[in-house]
SERO-4910 file (N, C-alpha, C, O; in steps of 0.05 Angstrom, whole numbers):
BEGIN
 pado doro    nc1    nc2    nc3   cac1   cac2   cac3    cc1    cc2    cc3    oc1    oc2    oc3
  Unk    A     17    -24      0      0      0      0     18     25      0     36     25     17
  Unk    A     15     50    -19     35     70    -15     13     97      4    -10     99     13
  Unk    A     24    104      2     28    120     26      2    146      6      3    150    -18
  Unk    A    -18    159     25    -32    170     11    -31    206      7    -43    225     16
  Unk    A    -12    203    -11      7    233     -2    -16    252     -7    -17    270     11
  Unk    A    -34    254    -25    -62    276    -23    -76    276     14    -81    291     33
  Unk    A    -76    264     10    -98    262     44    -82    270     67    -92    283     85
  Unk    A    -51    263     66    -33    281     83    -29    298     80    -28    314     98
  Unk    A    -22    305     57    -25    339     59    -42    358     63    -38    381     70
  Unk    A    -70    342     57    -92    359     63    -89    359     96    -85    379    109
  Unk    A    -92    342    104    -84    345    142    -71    358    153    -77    367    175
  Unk    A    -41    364    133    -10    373    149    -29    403    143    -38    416    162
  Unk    A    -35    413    110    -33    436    118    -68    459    133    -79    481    130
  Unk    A    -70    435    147    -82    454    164    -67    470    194    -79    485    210
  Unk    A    -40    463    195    -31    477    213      3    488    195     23    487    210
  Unk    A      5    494    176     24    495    160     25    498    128      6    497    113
  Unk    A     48    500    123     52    503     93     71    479     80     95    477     82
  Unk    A     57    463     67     78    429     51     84    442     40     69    457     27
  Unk    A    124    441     39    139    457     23    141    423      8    128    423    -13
  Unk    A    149    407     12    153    377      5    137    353     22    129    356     45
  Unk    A    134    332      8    120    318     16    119    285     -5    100    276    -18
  Unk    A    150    271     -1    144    245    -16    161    233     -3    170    236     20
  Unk    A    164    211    -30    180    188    -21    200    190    -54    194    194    -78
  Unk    A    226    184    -40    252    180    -57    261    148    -67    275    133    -53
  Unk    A    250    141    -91    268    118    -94    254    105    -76    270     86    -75
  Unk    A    234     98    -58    217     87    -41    237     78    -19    234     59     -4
  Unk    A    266    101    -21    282     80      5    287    106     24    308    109     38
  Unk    A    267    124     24    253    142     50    233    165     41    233    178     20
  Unk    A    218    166     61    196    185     57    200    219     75    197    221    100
  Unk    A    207    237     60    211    264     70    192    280     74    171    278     62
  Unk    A    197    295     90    161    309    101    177    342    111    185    345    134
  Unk    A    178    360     95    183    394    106    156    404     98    140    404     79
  Unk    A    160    415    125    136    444    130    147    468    132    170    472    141
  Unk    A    135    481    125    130    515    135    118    522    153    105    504    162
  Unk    A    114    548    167    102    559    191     84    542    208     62    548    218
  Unk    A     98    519    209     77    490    227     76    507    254     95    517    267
  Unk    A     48    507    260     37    527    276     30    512    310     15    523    326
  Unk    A     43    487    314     31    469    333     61    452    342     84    457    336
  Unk    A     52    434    356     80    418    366     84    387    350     67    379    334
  Unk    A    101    377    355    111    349    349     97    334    350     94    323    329
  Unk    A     78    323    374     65    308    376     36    306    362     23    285    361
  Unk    A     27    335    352      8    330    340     21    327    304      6    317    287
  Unk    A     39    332    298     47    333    275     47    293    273     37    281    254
  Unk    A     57    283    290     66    259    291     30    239    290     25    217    281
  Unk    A     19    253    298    -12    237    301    -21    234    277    -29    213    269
  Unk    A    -23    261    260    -25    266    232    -11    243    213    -23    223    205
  Unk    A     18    248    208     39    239    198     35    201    195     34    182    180
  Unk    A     35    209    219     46    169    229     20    150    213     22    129    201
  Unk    A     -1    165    218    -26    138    199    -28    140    177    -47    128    167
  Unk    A    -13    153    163     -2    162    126     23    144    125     25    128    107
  Unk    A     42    145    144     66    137    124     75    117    149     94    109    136
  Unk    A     76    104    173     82     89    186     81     56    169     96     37    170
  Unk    A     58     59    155     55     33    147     74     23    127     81     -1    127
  Unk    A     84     39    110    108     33     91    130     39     94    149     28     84
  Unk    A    130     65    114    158     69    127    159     80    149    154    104    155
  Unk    A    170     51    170    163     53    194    176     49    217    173     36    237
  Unk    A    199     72    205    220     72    225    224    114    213    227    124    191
  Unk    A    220    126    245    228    159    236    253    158    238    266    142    251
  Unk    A    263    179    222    300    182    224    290    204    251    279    201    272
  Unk    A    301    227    238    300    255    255    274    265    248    260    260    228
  Unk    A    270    279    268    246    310    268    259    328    275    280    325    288
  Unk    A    250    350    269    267    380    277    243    395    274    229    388    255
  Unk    A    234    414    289    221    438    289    235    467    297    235    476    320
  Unk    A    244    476    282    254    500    285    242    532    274    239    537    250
  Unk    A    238    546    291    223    578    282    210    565    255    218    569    232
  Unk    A    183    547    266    159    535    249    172    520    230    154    507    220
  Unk    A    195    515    218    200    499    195    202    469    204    224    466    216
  Unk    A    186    445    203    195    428    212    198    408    186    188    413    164
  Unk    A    214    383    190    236    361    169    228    340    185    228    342    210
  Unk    A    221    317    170    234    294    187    222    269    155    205    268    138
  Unk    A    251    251    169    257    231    146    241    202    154    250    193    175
  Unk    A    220    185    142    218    165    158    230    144    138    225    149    114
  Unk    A    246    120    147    258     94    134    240     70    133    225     60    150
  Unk    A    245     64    109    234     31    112    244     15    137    237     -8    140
***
């Protein structure tokens, strides 16, 4: 099953701006925001039932002055 990148984005950007939003070569899935207006853990509630199932190991998260990154691995 791939990952339903329309439906997450429609989610992410309700507290933000998807500057990016896929998967590379299917050997990780990258996720940058803009002015993400909320914390980690709700980003992660969003996030995780989109792309946990195909790639389901996170590298890093970073939220910094609203821009937040994070890589998840097969």
């Amino acid at each position: 099953m791939a990952v339903d990148r329309q439906a997450l984005v429609n989610e992410l950007e309700q507290h933000g701006t998807v500057v990016f939003c896929d998967s590379h070569l299917d050997m990780y899935y990258l996720i940058v925001m803009e002015n993400w207006d909320t914390d980690i853990p709700t980003f992660d509630s969003i996030a995780d039932k989109y792309v946990l199932q195909d790639f389901p190991n996170q590298g890093i998260i970073t939220l910094e002055n609203g821009v937040l990154k994070t890589q998840y691995n097969p």
